[in-house]
C-alpha positions as CSV (number, residue, x, y, z in Angstrom):
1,X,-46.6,-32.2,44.3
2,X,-49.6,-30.1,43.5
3,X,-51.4,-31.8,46.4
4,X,-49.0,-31.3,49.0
5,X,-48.6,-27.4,47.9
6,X,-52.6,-27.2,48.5
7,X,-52.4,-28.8,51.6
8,X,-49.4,-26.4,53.0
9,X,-51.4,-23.3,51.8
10,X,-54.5,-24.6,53.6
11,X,-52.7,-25.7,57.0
12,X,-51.2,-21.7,56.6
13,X,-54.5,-20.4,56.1
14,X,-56.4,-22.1,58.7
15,X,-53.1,-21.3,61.1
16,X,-52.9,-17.6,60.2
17,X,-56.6,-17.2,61.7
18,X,-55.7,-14.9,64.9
19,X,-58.5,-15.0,67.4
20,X,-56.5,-12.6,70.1
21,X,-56.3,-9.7,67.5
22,X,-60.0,-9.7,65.7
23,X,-60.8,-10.0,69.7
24,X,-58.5,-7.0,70.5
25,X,-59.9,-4.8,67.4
26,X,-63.7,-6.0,68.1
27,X,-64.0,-5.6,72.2
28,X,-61.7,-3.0,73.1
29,X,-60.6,-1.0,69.3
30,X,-56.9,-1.9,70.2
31,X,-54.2,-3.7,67.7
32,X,-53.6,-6.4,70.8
33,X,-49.6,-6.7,69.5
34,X,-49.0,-3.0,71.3
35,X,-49.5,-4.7,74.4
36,X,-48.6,-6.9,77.0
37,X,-45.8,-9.4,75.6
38,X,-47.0,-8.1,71.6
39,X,-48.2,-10.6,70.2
40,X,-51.7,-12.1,69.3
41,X,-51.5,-15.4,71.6
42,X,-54.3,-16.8,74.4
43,X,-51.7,-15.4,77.5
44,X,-51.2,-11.8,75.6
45,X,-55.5,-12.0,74.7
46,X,-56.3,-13.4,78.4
47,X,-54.3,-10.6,80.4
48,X,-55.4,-7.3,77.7
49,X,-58.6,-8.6,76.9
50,X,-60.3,-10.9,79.1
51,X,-60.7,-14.3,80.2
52,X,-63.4,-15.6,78.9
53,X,-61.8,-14.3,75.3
54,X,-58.2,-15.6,76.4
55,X,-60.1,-19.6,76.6
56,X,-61.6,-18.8,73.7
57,X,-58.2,-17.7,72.0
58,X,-56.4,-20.3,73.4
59,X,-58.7,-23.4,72.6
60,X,-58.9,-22.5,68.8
61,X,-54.9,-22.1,68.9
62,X,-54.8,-25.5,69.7
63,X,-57.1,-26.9,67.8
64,X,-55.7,-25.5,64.5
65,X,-53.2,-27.1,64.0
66,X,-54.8,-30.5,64.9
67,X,-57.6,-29.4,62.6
68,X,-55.1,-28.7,59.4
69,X,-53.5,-32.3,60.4
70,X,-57.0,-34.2,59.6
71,X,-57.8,-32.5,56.8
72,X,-54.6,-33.6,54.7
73,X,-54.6,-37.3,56.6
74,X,-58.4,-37.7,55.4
75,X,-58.2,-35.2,52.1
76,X,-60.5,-32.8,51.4
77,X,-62.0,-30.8,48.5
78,X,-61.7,-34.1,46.4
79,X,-57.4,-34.3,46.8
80,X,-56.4,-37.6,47.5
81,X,-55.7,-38.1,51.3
82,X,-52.1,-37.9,53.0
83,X,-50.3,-40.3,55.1
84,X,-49.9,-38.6,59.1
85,X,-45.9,-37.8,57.5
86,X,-47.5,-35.2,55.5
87,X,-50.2,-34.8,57.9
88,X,-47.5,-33.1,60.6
89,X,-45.5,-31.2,58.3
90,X,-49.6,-29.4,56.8
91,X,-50.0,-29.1,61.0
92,X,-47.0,-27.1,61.2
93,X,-47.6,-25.3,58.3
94,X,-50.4,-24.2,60.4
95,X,-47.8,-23.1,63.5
96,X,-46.2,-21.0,60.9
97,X,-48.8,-19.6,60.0
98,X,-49.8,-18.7,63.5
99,X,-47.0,-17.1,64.1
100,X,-46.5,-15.3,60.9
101,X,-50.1,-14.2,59.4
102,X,-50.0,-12.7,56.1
103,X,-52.4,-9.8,56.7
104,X,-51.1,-8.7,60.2
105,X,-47.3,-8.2,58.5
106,X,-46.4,-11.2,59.7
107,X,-46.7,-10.7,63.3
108,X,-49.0,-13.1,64.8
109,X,-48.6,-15.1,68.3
110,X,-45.5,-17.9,69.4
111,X,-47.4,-21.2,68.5
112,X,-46.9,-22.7,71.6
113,X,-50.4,-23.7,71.8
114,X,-50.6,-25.1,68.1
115,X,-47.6,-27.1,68.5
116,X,-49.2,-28.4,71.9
117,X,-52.1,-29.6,69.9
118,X,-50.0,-31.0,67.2
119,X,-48.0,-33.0,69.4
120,X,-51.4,-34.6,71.6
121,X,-52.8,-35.4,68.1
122,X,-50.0,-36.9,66.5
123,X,-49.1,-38.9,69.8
124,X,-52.3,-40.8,69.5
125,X,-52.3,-41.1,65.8
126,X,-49.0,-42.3,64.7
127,X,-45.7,-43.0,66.3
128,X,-43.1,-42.7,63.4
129,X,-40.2,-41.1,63.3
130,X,-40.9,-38.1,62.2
131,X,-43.4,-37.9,65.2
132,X,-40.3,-38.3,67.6
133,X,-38.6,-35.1,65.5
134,X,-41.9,-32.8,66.0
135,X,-41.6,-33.1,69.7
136,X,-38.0,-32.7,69.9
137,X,-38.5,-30.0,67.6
138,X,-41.6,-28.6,70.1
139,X,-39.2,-28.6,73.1
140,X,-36.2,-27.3,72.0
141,X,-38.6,-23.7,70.3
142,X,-40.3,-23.9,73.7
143,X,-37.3,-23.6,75.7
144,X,-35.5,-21.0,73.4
145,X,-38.4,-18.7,73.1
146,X,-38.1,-18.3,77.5
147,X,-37.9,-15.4,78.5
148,X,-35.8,-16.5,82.0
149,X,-32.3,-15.4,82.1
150,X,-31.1,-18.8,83.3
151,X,-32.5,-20.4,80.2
152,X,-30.7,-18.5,78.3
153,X,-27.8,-18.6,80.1
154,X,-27.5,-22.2,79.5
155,X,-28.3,-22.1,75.6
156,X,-25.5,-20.1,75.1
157,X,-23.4,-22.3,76.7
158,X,-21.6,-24.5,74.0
159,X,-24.6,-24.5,71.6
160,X,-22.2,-26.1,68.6
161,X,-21.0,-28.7,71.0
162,X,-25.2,-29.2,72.1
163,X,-26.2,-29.7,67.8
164,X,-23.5,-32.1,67.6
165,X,-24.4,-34.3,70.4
166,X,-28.2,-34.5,69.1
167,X,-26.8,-35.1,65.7
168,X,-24.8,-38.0,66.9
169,X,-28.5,-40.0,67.5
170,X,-27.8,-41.0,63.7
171,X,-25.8,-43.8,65.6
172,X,-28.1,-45.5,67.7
173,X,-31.2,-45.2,64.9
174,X,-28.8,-46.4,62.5
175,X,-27.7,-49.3,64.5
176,X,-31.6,-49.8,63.4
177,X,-30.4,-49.9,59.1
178,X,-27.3,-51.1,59.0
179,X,-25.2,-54.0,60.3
180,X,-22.9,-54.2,63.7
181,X,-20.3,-54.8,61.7
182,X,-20.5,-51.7,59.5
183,X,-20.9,-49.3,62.7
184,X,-18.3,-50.6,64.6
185,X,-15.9,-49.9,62.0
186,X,-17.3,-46.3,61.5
187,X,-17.3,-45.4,64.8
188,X,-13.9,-47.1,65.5
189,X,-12.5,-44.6,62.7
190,X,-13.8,-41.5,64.6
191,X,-12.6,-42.7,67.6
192,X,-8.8,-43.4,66.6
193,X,-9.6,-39.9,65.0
194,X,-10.6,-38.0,68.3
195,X,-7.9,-39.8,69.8
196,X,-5.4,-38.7,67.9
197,X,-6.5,-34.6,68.2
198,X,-6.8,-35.2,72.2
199,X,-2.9,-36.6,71.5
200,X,-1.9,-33.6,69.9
201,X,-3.7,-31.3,72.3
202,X,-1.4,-33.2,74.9
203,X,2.1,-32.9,73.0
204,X,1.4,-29.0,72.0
205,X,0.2,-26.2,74.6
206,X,-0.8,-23.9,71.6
207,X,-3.2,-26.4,69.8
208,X,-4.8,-27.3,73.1
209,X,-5.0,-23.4,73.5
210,X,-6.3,-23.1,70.1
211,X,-8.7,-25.9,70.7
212,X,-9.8,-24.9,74.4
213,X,-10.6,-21.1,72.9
214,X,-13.5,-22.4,70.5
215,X,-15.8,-21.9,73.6
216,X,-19.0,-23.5,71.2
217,X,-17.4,-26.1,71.0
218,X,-14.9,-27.0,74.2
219,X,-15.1,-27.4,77.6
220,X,-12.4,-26.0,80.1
221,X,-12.3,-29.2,82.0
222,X,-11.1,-30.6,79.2
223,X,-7.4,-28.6,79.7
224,X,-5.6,-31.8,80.9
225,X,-8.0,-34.9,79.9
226,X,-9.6,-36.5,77.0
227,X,-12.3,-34.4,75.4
228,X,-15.8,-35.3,75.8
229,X,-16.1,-36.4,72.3
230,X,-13.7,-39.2,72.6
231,X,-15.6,-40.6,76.0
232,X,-18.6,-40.8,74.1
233,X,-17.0,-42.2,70.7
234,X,-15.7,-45.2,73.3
235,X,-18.9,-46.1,75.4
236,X,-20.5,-45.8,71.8
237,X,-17.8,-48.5,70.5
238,X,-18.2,-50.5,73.5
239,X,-22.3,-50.5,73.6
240,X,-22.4,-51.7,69.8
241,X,-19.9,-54.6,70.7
242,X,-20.9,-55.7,73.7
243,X,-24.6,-55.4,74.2
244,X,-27.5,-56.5,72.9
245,X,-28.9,-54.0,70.1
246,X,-32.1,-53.2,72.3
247,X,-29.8,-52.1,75.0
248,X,-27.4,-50.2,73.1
249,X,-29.7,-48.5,71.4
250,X,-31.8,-47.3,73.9
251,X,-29.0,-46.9,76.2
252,X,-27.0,-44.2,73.9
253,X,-30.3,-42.7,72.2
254,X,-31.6,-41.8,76.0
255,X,-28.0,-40.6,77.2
256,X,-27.2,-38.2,74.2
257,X,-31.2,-36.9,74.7
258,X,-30.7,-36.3,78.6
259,X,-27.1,-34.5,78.0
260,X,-28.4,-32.6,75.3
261,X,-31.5,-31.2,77.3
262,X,-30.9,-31.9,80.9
263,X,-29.6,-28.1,81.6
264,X,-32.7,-27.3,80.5
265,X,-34.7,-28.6,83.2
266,X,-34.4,-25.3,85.2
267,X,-38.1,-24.6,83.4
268,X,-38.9,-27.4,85.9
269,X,-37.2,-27.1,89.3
270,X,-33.9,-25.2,89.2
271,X,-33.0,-26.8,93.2
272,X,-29.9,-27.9,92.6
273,X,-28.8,-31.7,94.3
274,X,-25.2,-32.5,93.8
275,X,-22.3,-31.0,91.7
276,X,-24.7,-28.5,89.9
277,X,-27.1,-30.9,88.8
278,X,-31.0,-30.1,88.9
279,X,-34.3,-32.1,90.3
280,X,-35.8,-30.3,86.8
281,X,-32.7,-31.6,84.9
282,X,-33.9,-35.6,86.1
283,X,-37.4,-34.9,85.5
284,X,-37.2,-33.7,81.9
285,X,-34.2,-36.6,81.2
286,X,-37.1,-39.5,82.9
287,X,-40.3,-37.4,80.9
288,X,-38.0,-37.1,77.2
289,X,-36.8,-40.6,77.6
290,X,-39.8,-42.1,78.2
291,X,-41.5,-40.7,75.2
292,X,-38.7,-41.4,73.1
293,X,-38.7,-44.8,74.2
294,X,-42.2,-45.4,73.1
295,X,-41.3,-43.8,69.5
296,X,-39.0,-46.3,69.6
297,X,-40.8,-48.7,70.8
298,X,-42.9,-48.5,67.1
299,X,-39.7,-48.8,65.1
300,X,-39.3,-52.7,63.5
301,X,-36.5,-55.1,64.8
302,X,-36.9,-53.3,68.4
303,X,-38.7,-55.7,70.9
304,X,-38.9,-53.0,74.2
305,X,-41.2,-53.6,76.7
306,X,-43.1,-50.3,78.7
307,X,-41.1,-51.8,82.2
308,X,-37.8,-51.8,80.0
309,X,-38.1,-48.2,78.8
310,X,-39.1,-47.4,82.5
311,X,-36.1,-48.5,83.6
312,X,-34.5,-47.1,81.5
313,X,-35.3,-44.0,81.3
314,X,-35.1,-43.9,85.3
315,X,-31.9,-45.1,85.1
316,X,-30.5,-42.1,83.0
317,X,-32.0,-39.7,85.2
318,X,-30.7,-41.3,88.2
319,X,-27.0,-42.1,86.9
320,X,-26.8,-38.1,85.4
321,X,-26.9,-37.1,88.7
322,X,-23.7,-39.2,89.9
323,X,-22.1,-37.6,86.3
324,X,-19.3,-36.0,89.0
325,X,-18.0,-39.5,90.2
326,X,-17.0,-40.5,86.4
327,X,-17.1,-38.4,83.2
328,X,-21.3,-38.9,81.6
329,X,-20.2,-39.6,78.6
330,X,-19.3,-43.4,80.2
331,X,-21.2,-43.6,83.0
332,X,-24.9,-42.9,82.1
333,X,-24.9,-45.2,78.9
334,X,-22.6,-48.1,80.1
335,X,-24.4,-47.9,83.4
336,X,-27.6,-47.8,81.8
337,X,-26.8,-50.5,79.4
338,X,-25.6,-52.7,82.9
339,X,-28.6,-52.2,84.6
340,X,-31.1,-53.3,81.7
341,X,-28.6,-56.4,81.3
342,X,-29.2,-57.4,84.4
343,X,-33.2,-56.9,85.2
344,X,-33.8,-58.3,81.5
């Protein structure tokens, strides 16, 4: 316990260490956060102070948290080494501490660049689980901290309904801990379940009223069909019976990560194709399902090949974008699942 205290106040330490400001006060006598986009980061020191001290900035950004990662994997100052588990969670002790140094009142830079070096350190080094979280975790704090209107446009669109849906990857990994059986009769049980409110919403006006007006949590185009939940609570049901594990898991865990972060592929290309979907949307669905699939790849019991997680993670991307001839929820995992059925 004592150990792993040390090793978060060292990975803070090294992380508060805010090249962009001692730059700012040494080169031009200016507290750098009064300028530009306030706050101490490579962008804000390469556009106020310079270049050459912008690189500078930015290279030992990234390298912090990388740096703070070793130290507790290999130990240090006679502490018994960490495994890379603890090693990420000292790294992003240093993010923190990037973005909230002590001595500057908290105010330090966005820790893009230290969670970018986190992420290319910890890809090569281990592939756990927790591994898979920090980049999820990377994506989702670089996507919320835009500054484009459209992005946040779309993260205020439903955001309950958007948590939920990542939550629900507990079903696929746990297709990976406990038996077919069990999960078929859990997620039976929250089907008959959604079922039932969608019945109710169809017998009484004022409950589907009640139900449409939680905007977090509805969608309007669910007025006079089955709600989105129950889709996905069926083609869940009918991957775990019918298909292979492999398939079903990688099936629904690369479906629920492209619906969950496909709007957000406007950072990428926001040229729209058909029925509102986005080129960006099916690049970032192709580039987070790939590298999900190799996490998963890692996990034991899960045999995946790289040309099965290429496939499928081309088929999600391509099968969103046909989302307007059949609800998602059915089509891009069943469809998925079909295609890697057939191929392997």
């Amino acid at each position: 316990m004592w150990e792993l205290a040390y090793y978060l106040a060292l990975g803070y330490l090294i992380g508060s260490v805010s090249p962009g400001y001692f730059f700012g006060r040494t080169i031009k006598k200016i507290d750098i956060r009064n300028f530009g986009n306030k706050n101490t980061g490579a962008t804000n020191t390469y556009r106020t102070i310079g270049p050459i001290y912008g690189v500078i900035t930015g290279i030992i950004d990234l390298t912090k948290s990388p740096f703070a990662y070793f130290l507790a994997v290999y130990g240090i100052g006679g502490f018994t080494a960490q495994g890379p588990d603890i090693g990420i969670l000292v790294g992003l002790a240093a993010v923190v501490g990037h973005i909230f140094p002590f001595y500057l009142g908290f105010r330090g830079g966005r820790g893009i660049a230290s969670l970018y070096g986190l992420n290319l350190i910890v890809w090569f080094h281990t592939l756990s689980v927790f591994a898979l979280f920090l980049f999820i975790i990377t994506i989702i704090y670089a996507i919320a901290i835009s500054q484009r209107p459209e992005i946040k446009k779309v993260l205020s669109e439903a955001p309950a309904r958007r948590f939920l849906k990542l939550t629900a990857l507990v079903l696929p990994l746990g297709y990976l801990a406990v038996s077919q059986k069990f999960l078929l009769v859990f997620v039976g049980v929250l089907l008959a379940v959604s079922l039932a409110l969608d019945g109710m919403r169809f017998i009484s006006s004022a409950f589907n009223r009640r139900y449409l007006a939680l905007k977090s949590l509805a969608k309007e185009k669910e007025l006079k069909r089955f709600s989105g939940y129950t889709f996905f609570l069926a083609s869940t049901f009918v991957l775990f019976w019918f298909f292979p594990k492999e398939i079903a898991v990688i099936s629904l865990s690369f479906f629920i990560i492209g619906d969950v972060f496909a709007p957000l592929g406007l950072v990428f290309m926001a040229k729209e194709t058909i029925k509102g979907k986005t080129i960006g949307g099916a690049i970032l669905i192709f580039l987070l399902c790939f590298v999900a699939g190799i996490f998963l790849k890692s996990l034991a019991g899960l045999g995946l090949s790289l040309n099965f997680i290429i496939i499928a993670a081309l088929s999600t991307a391509v099968l969103d974008q046909f989302s307007f001839l059949l609800d998602d929820n059915i089509l891009v995992p069943i469809g998925t699942a079909i295609i890697l059925s057939f191929i392997f």
